[in-house]
C-alpha positions as CSV (number, residue, x, y, z in Angstrom):
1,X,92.9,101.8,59.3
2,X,90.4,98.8,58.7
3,X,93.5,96.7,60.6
4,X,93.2,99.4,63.8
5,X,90.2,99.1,63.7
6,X,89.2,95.5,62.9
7,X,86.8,96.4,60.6
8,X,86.2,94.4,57.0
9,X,86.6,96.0,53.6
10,X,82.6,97.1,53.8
11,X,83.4,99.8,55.8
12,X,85.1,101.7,52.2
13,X,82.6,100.6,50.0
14,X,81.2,104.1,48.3
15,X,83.4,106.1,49.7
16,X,85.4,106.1,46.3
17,X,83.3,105.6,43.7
18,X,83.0,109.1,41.2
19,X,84.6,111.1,44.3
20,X,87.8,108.8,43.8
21,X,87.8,109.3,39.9
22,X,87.3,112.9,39.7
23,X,90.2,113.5,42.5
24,X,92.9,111.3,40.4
25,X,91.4,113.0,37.0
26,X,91.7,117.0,38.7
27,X,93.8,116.5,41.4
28,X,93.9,117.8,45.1
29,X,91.6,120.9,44.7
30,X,88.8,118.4,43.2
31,X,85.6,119.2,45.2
32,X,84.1,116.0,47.3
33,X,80.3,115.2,46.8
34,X,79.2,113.5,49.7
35,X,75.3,111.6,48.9
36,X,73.5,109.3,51.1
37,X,75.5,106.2,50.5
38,X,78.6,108.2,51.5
39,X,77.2,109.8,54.6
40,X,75.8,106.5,55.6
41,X,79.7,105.4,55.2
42,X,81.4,108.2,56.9
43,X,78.9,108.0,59.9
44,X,79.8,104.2,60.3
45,X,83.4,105.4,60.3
46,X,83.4,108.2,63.4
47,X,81.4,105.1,65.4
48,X,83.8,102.9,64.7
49,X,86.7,105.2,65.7
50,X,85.1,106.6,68.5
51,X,84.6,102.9,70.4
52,X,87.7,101.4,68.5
53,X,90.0,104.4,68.5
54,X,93.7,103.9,69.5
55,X,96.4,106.4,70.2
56,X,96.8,107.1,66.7
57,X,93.5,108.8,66.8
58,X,93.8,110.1,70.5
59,X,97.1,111.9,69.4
60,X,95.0,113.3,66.5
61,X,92.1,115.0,69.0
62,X,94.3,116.9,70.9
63,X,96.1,118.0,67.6
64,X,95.8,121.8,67.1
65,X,96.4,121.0,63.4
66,X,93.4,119.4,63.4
67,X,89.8,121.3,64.0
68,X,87.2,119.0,66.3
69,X,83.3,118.7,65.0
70,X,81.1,121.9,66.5
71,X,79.7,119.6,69.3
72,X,83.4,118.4,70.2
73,X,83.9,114.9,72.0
74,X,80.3,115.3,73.2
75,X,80.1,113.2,69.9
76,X,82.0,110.4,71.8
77,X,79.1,107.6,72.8
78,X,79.0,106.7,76.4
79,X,80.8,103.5,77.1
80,X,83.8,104.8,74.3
81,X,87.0,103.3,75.2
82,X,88.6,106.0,73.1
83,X,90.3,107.9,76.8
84,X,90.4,105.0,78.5
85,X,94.0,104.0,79.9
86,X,95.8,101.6,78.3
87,X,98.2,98.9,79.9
88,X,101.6,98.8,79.8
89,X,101.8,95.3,78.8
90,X,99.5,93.3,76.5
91,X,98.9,90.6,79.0
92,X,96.7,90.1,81.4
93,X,97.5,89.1,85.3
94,X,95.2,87.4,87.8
95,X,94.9,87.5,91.4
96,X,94.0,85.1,93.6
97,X,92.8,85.1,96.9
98,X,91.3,82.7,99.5
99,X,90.3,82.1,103.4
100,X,89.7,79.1,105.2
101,X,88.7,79.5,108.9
102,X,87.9,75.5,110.6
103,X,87.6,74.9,114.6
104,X,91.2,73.9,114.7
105,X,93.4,75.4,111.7
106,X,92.6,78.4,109.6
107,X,94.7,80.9,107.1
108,X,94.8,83.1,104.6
109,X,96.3,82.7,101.3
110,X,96.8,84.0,97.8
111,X,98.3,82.7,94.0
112,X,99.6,84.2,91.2
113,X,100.9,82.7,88.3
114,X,103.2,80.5,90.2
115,X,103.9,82.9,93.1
116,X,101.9,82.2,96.7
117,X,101.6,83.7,99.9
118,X,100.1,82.2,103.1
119,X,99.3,83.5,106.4
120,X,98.5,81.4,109.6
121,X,95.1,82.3,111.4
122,X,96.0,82.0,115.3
123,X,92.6,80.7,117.3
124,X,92.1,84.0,118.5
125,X,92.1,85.6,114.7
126,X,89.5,83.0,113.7
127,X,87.3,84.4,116.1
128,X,87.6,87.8,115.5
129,X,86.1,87.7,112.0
130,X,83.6,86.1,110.1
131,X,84.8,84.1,107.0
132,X,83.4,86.4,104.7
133,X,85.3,89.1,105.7
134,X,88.2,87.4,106.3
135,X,87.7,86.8,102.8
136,X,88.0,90.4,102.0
137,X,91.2,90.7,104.2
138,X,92.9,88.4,102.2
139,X,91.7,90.4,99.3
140,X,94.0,93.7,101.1
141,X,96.7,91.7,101.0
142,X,96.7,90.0,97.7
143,X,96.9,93.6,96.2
144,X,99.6,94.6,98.6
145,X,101.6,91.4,97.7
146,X,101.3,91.5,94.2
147,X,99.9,95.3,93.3
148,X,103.0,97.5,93.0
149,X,105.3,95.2,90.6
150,X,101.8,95.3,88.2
151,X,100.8,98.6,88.1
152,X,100.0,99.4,85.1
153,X,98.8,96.1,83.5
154,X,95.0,94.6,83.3
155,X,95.0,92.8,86.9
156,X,91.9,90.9,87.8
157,X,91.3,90.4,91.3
158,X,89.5,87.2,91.9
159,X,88.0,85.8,95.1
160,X,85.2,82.8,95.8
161,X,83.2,85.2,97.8
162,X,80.6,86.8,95.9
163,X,79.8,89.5,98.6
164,X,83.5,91.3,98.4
165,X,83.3,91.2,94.7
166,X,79.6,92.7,95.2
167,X,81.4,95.6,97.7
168,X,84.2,96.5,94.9
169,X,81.9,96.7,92.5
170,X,78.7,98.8,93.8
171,X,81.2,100.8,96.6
172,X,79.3,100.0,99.8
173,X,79.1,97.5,102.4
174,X,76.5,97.3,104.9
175,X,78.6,94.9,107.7
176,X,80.2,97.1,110.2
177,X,83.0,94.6,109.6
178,X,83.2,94.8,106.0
179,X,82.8,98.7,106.1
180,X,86.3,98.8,108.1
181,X,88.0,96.8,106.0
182,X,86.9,98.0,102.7
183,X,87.8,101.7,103.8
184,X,90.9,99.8,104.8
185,X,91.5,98.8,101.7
186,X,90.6,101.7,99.3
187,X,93.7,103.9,101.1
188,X,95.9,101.2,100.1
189,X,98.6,103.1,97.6
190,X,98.6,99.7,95.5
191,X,94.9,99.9,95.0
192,X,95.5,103.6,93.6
193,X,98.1,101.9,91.6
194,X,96.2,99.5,89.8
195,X,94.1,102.4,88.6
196,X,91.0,101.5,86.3
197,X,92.5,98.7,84.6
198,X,91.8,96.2,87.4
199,X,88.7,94.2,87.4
200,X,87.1,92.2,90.3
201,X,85.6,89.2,89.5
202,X,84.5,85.7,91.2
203,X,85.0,82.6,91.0
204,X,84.1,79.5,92.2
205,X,85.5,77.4,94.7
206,X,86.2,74.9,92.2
207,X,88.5,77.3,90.1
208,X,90.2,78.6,93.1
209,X,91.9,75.5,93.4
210,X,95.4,77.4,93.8
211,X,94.6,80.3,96.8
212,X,92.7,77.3,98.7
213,X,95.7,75.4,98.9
214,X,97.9,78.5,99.8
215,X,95.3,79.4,102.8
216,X,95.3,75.5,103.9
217,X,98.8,75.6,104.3
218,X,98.5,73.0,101.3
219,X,102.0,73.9,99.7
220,X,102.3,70.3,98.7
221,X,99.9,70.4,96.6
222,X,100.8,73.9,94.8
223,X,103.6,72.3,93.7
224,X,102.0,69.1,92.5
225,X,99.9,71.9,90.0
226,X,103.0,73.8,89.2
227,X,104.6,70.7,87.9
228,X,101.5,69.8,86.2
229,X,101.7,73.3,84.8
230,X,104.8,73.3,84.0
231,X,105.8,76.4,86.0
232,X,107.9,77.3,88.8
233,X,106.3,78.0,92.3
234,X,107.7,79.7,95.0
235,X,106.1,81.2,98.5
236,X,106.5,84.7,98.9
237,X,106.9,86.4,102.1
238,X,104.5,88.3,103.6
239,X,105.8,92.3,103.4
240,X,105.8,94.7,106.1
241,X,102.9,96.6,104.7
242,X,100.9,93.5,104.6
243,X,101.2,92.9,108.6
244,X,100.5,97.0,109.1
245,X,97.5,96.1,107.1
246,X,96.6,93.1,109.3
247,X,97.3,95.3,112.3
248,X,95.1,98.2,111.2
249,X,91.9,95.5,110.3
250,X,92.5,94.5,114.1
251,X,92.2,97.7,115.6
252,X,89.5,98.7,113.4
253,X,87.4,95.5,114.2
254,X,88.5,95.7,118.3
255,X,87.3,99.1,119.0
256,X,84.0,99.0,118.6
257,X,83.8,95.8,120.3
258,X,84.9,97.2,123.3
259,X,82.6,99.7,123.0
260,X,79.8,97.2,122.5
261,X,81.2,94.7,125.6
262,X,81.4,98.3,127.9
263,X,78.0,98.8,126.7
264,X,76.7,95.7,127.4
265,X,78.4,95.4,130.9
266,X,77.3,99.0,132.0
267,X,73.5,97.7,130.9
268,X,73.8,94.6,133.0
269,X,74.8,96.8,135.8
270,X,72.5,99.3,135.8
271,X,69.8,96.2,135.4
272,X,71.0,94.4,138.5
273,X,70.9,97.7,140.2
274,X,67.2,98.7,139.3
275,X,66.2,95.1,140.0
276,X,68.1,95.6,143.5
277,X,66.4,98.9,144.6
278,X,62.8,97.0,143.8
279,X,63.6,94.3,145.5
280,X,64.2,96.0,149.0
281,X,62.0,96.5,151.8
């Protein structure tokens, strides 16, 4: 147990004591004697187990051999890990993802552990969007890309913006953009196939070295790092899903443009007609 648990050996000191002697002098039927110093023991115990607990212990709970405390697992603290899911896999996979919009060249891009992805920005893309949000397109499509072969494992999504990261972790966006796409994004079945055990994180541009070269269209240099790293790269290509996603972000982001250009066109009408009308004799 103090090996599940990584605990030291002060976690059994007093628990044996007279209790222990008396049992191996009477046997089984030898009554227990529990006094402060035991208590104080056995409470360190159920905290431990109850933050530390693995399936050994979860398997035990829903035991009907075994009878739960009177309060139940309202004795479990808040922030237990004891029902949280566990990964298929011990190791850990991380996502990265990257957008680079300039006057005459722009793309999106993403890396993982020696696999990439890249998709070219035409002139009229780069105008459709703000970086930022293109930021959080190429988010969608890193977890297209890459989210169905790791479902199940501890994924880390990992972008250079800080306001996407901000979105995935509080659940709301205030940019009419971003709200599209994030909605976008949470219907995604390989978002609902990570489950709980991915993280979003950021990064700095510094780090994200790899996704910058993938949205640059720098594929020389991805494999200048994977020979550094001594791993294979190869470019991926981009799935069907991942251009329905693209498709759906554009018709998301068009409509209410048009709606704001007809707007704008039927208020400079009506404008030039009032100013007409005033204007005559």
């Amino acid at each position: 147990m103090l090996l599940f648990v990584g605990a030291d050996r002060d976690f059994i000191y007093t628990l044996y004591a007279q209790n222990f002697r008396r049992g191996m002098q009477f046997g089984l039927t030898t009554r227990i004697i529990f006094q402060t110093l035991q208590r104080s023991a056995l409470e360190k115990w159920l905290n431990i187990l109850t933050t530390r607990g693995g399936c050994f212990f979860s398997m035990a709970l829903s035991s009907p051999n075994i009878p739960l405390p009177e309060r139940g697992l309202s004795l479990v603290p808040h922030g237990s890990d004891l029902f949280a899911p566990r990964p298929i896999t011990s190791e850990s996979f991380h996502l990265y993802s990257d957008a680079a919009v300039e006057e005459t060249s722009g793309g999106l891009g993403g890396w993982a552990h020696g696999e990439y992805w890249h998709f070219e920005l035409s002139p009229a893309h780069r105008k459709l969007l703000h970086i930022t949000a293109w930021e959080f397109v190429a988010l969608g499509i890193n977890i297209i890309v890459f989210g169905r072969r790791l479902s199940g494992a501890h994924v880390y999504l990992l972008v250079d913006a800080l306001a996407e990261v901000h979105v995935m972790l509080s659940r709301a966006a205030h940019s009419p953009h971003r709200q599209c796409i994030y909605r976008i994004i949470l219907q995604l079945p390989e978002l609902a196939g990570l489950g709980k055990l991915r993280q979003e994180a950021h990064v700095f541009g510094e780090i994200n070295v790899a996704a910058d070269a993938a949205s640059r269209a720098n594929f020389g240099l991805l494999k200048a790092l994977g020979k550094q790293f001594g791993i294979e790269v190869a470019r991926l290509q981009l799935p069907e899903r991942a251009q329905q996603f693209l498709d759906r972000v554009r018709r998301a982001v068009h409509e209410p443009l048009k709606k704001n250009l007809r707007s704008k066109i039927m208020h400079t009408i009506t404008e030039s007609c009032d100013t007409q009308l005033i204007c005559l004799p």
